[in-house]
C-alpha positions as CSV (number, residue, x, y, z in Angstrom):
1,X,1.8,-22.9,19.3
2,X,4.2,-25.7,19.5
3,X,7.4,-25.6,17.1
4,X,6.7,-29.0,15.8
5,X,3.6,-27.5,13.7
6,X,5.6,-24.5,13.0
7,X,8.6,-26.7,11.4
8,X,4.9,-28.4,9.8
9,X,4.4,-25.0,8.1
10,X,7.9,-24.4,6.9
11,X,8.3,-28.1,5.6
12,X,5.2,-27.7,3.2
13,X,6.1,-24.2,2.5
14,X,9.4,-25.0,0.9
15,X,7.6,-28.5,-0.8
16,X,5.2,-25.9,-2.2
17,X,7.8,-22.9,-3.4
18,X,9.9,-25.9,-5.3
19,X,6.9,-26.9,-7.5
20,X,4.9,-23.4,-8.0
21,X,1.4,-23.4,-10.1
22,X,0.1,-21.0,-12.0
23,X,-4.0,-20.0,-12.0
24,X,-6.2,-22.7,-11.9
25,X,-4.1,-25.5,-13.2
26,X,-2.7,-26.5,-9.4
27,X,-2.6,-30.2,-9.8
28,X,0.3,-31.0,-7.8
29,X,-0.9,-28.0,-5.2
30,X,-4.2,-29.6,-4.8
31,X,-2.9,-32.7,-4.4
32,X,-0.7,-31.8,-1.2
33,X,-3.1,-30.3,0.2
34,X,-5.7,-33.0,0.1
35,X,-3.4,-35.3,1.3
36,X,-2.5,-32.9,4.5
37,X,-6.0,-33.0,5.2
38,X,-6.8,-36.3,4.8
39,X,-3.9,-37.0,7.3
40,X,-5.2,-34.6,9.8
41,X,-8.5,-36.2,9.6
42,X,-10.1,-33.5,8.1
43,X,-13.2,-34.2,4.7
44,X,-12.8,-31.9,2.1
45,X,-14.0,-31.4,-1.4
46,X,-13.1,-30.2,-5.2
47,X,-17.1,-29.3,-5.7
48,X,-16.1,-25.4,-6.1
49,X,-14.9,-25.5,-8.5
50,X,-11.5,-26.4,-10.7
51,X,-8.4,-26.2,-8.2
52,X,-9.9,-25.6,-5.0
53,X,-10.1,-28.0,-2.1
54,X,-12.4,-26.4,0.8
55,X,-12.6,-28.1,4.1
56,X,-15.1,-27.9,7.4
57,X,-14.5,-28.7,10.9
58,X,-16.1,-27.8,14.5
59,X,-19.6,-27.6,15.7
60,X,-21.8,-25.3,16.7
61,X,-24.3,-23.0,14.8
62,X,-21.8,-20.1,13.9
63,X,-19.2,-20.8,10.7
64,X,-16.5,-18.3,10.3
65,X,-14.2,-19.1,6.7
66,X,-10.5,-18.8,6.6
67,X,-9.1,-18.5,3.2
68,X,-5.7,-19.0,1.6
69,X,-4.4,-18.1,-1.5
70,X,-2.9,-20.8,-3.5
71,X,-1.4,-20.0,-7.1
72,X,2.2,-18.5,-8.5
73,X,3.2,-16.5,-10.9
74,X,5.0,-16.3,-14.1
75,X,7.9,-14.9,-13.2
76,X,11.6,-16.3,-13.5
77,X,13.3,-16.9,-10.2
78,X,16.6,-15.4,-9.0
79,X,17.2,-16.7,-5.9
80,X,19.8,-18.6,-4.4
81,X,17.5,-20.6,-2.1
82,X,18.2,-24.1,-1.7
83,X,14.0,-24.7,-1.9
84,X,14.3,-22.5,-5.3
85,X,11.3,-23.0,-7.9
86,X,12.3,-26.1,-9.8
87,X,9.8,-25.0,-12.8
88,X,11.0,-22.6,-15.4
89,X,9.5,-19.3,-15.6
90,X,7.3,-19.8,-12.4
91,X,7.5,-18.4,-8.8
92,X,6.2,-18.2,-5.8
93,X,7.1,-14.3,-5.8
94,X,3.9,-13.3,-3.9
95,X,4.0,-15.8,-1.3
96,X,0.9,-17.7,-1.4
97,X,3.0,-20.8,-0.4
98,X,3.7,-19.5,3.0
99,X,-0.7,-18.8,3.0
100,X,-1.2,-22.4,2.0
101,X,1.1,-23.9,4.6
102,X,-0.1,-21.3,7.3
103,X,-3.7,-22.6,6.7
104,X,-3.1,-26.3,6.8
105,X,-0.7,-25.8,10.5
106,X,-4.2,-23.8,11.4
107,X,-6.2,-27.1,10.6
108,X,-4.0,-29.5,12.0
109,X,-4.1,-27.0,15.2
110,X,-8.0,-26.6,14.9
111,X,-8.6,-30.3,14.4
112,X,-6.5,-31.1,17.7
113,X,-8.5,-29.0,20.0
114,X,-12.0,-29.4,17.8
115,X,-13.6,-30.3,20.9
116,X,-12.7,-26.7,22.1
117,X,-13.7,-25.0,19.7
118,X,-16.7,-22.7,19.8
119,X,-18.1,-22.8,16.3
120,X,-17.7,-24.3,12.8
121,X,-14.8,-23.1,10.5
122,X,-14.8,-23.5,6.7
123,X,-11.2,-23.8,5.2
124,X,-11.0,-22.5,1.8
125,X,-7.9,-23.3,-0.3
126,X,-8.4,-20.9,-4.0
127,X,-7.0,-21.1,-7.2
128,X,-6.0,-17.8,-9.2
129,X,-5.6,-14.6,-7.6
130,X,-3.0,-13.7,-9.6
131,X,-4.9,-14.6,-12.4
132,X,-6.8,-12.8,-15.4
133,X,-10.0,-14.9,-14.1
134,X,-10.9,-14.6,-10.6
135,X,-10.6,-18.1,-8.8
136,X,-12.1,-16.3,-5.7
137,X,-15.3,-14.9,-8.1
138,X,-15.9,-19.0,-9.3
139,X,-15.7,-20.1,-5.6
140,X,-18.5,-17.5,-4.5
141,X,-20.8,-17.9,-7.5
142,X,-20.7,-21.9,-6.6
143,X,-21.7,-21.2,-2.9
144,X,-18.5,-21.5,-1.0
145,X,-19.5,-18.3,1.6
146,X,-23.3,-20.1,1.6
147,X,-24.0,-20.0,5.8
148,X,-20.2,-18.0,6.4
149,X,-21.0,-15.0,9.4
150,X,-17.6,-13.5,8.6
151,X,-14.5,-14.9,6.4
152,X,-10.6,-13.8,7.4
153,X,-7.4,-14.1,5.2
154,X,-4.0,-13.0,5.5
155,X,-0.9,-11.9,3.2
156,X,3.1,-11.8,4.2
157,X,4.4,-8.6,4.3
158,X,7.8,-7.9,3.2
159,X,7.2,-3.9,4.5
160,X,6.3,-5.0,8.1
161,X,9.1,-6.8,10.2
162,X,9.1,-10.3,11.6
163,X,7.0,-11.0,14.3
164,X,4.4,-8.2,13.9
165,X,0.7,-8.2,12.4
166,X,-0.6,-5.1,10.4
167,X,-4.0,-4.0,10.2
168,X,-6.4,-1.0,8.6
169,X,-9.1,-0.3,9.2
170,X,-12.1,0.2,6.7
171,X,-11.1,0.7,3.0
172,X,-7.7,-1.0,2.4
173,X,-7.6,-2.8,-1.2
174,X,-8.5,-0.9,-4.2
175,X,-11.1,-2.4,-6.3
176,X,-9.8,-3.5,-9.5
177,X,-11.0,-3.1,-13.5
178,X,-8.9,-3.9,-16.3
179,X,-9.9,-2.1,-18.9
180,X,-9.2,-2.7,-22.7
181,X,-9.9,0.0,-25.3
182,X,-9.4,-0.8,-29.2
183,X,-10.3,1.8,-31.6
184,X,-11.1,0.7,-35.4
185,X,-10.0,2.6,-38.7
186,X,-9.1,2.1,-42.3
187,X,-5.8,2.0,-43.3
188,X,-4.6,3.9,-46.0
189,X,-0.7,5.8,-47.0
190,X,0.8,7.7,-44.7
191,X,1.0,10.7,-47.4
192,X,-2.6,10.1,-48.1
193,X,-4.3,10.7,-44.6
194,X,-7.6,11.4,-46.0
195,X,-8.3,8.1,-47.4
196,X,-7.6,6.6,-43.9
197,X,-8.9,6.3,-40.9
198,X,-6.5,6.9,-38.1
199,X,-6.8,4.9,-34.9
200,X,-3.7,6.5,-33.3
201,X,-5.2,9.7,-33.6
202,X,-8.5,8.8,-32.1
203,X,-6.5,6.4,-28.9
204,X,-4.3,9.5,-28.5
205,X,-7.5,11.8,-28.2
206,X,-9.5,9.8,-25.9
207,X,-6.7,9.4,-24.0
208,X,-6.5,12.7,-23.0
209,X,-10.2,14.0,-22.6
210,X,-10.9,10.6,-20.1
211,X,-8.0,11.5,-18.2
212,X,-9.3,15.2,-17.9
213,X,-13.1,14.3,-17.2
214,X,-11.7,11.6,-14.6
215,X,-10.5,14.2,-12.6
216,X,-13.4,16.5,-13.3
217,X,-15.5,13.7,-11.6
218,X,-13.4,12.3,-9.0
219,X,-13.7,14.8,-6.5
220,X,-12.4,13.5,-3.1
221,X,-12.3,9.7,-4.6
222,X,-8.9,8.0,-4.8
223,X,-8.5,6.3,-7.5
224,X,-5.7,5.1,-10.4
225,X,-6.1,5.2,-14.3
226,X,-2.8,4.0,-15.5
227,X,-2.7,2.8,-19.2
228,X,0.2,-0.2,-18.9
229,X,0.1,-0.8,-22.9
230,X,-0.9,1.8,-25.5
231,X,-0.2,0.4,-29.0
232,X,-1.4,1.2,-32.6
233,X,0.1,0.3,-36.1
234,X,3.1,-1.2,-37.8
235,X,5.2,0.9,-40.0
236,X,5.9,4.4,-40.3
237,X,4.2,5.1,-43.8
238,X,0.7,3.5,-42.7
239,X,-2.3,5.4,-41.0
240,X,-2.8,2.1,-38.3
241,X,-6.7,1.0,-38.7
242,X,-6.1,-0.3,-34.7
243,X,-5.1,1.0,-32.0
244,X,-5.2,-0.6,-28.5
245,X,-5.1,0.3,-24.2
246,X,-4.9,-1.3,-21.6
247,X,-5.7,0.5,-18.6
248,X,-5.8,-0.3,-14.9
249,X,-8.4,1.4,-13.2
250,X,-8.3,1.7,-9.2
251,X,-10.9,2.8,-6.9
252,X,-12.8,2.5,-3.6
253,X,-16.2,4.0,-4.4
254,X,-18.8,1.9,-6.6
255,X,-20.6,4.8,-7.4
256,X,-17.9,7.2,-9.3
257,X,-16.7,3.7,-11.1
258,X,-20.3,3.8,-12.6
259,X,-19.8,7.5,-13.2
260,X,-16.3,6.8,-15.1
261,X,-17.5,3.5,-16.6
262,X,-20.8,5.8,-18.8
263,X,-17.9,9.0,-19.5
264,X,-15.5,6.5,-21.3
265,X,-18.4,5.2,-23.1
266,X,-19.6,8.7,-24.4
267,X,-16.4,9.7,-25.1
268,X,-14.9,7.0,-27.0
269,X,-17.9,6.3,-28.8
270,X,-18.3,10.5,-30.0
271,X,-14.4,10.2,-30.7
272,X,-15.3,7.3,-33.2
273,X,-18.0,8.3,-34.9
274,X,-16.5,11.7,-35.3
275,X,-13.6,9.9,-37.2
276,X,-15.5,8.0,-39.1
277,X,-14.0,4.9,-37.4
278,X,-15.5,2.5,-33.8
279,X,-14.6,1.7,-30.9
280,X,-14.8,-1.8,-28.7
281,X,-14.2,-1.6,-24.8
282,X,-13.6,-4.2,-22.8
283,X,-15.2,-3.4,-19.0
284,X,-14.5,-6.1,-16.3
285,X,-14.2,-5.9,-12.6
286,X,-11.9,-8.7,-11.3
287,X,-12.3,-7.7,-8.0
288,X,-14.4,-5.7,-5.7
289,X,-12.8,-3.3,-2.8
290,X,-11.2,-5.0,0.2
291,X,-13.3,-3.6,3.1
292,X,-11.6,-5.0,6.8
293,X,-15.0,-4.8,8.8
294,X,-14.1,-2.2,11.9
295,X,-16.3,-4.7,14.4
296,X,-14.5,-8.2,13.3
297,X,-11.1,-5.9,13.1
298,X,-11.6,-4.8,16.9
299,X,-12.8,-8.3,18.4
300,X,-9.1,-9.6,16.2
301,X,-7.7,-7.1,17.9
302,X,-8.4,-7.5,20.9
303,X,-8.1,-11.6,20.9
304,X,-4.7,-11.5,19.4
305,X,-3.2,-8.7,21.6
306,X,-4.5,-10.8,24.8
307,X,-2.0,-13.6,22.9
308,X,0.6,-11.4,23.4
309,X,1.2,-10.4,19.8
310,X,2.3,-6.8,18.4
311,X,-0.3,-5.4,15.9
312,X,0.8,-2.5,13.7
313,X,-1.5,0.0,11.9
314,X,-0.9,-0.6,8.2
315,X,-1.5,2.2,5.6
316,X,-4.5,2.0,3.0
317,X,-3.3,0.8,-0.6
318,X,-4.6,1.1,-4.3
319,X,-3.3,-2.4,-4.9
320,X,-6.2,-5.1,-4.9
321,X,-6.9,-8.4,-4.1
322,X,-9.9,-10.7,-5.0
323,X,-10.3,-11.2,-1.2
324,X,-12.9,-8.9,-2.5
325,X,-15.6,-11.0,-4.0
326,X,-15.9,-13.1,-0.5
327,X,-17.0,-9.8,0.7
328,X,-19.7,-9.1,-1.4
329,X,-21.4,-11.9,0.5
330,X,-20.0,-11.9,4.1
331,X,-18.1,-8.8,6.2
332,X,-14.7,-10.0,6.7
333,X,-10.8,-8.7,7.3
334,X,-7.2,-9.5,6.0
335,X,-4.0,-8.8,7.9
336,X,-0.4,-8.8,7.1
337,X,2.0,-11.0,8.9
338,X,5.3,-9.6,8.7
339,X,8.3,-11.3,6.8
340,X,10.8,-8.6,6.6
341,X,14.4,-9.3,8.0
342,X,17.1,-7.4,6.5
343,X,19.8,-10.0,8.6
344,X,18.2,-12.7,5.7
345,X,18.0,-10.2,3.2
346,X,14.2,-10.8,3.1
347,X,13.3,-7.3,1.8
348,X,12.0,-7.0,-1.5
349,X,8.4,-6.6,-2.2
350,X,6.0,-8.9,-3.6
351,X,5.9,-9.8,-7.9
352,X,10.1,-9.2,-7.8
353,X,12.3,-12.1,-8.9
354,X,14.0,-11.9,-5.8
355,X,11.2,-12.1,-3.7
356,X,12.1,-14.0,-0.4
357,X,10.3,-14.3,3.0
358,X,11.4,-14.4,6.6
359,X,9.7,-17.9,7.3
360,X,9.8,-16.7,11.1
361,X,6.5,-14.6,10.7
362,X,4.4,-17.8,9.6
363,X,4.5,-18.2,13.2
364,X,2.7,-15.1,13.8
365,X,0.0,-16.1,11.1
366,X,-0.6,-19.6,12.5
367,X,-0.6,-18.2,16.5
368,X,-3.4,-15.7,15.3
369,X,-5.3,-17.6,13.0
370,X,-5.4,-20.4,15.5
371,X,-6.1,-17.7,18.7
372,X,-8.8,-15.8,16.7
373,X,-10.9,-19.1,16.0
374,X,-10.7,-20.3,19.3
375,X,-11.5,-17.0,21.1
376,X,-13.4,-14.9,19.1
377,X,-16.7,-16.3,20.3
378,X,-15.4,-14.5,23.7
379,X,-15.1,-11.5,22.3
């Protein structure tokens, strides 16, 4: 990899962190990133859906997907960087900037040597990971993995020092459920409990027994129930008629969340109608587990050591990523690319304010991304 499409990456990186998006509304995003492509020479298209842009290039009868993240975050920057977010409240503090600019230096490498290259390879450029809505969920439900044998993606890694990929194996990102539990009374005075209907008291209670039969039926499973809001009532001499959770739920097996989803159900529900009160629950997944395939993981591997780069095992997490959905349709892998340099002070983790990245391990990214596509036919 030359360092002209390295300084490439870095250039659109910085254009990108100045101007951060949020979800799906990506305009100026999108809008970049067409226009990279259409300079490379490359046809894309918006037809999956609202602030995407998914590209195709190469030949042959295999089609492997590359994907990059493309969205901010609402979060205030508090950096000193001259290429600092120039839109209030919004940030880049997860790096998806450095994925977007990674990807395009991968198609302007790709579409250079297309006439080498050993099979077809669908670029996708999503909306809202961050997001409450799944931009990778609305790209698979409108056919963007349709004919895809295998899909990669990557993530910087503030944790793993410059220079260095980091894989797992198997299980790595918990699959995700936000959960939202509102329990319904009647209100009443605080000295007159009876004539109410107390939804603290019925939160509180449920809260307890779903932690306890969690445990009961988790067995061996990892998993995290963390309630992030619990909230009920407005003054102290009212019994509150409302009382609200939010609850992140963490897990790796499909199974025990089905086992968990039906136990919150009966519980909550005998809680209510005990009190004389009801209960509404909210139950979405947002995103499925992140499985790295063990076969695609070994033939990347393998290709990307014979470039001469360092792989490092990485450890399992309980964090998620809507990488997910893609694999609900296709076997696939994500690595880490490491951005940590304590020199630059590029050490804080993703989602923090200060959030800063080595720019140095883009190069890593691209040189793999770019190895793996033209080699893994070989393998």
């Amino acid at each position: 990899m030359t360092n002209e499409l390295y300084e490439y990456a870095v250039r659109l990186r910085r254009e990108l962190h100045q101007y951060p998006e949020v979800g799906f509304d990506l305009d100026r995003t999108v809008m970049l990133v067409s226009d990279e492509l259409q300079k490379i020479g490359i046809t894309y298209t918006y037809a999956y859906g609202k602030g995407s842009v998914v590209a195709e290039l190469g030949q042959g009868k295999k089609l492997i997907a590359l994907r990059a993240d493309m969205d901010a975050l609402p979060v205030e920057e508090k950096t000193d960087l001259p290429y600092k977010s120039k839109i209030l409240g919004q940030m880049h503090a997860c790096g998806h900037d450095s994925h977007t600019a990674i990807l395009l230096a991968v198609a302007k490498y790709l579409k250079g040597n297309e006439k080498d290259l050993p099979c077809k390879v669908r670029l996708i450029f999503q909306p809202s990971e961050e997001g409450a809505v799944s931009g990778a969920k609305m790209l698979v439900d409108n056919g963007v993995m349709d004919g895809v044998e295998h899909i990669l993606c990557t993530h910087c890694e503030n944790a793993l020092e410059t220079g260095n990929i980091g894989i797992c194996y198997g299980d790595y990102m918990a699959a995700c459920i936000p959960t939202t539990i509102r329990f319904h009374g009647r209100t009443s005075h605080a000295t007159l409990p009876e004539y109410g209907i107390d939804a603290v008291a019925m939160a509180v209670e449920a809260h307890e027994k779903m932690k306890a039969v969690l445990a009961q039926e988790a067995g061996q499973a990892k998993y995290i129930w963390s309630v992030g809001r619990f909230q009920g009532g407005h003054v102290h001499n009212v019994i509150a008629d409302l009382c609200e959770m939010d609850i992140s739920f963490r897990f790796y097996d499909m199974e025990f969340a089905k086992r968990v989803e039906e136990n919150v159900r009966v519980i909550c529900n005998k809680i209510a109608t005990r009190y004389g009160g009801n209960v509404e629950i909210v139950w979405n997944m947002s995103t499925g587990p992140v499985y790295n395939n063990p076969t695609i993981v070994e033939t990347f591997v393998k290709t990307v050591k014979n470039a001469g780069l360092n792989v490092q095992p990485m450890p399992q997490r309980m964090s998620s990523e809507d990488f997910g959905w893609y694999l609900t349709k296709a076997p696939g892998m994500i690595f880490r690319f490491g951005t940590r340099n304590e020199n630059l002070g590029c050490t804080a983790l993703a989602h923090r304010n200060d959030f800063c990245i080595d720019e140095e391990g883009m190069k890593t990214a691209i040189q793999a991304f770019c190895t793996y596509a033209m080699n893994c036919l070989k393998e």
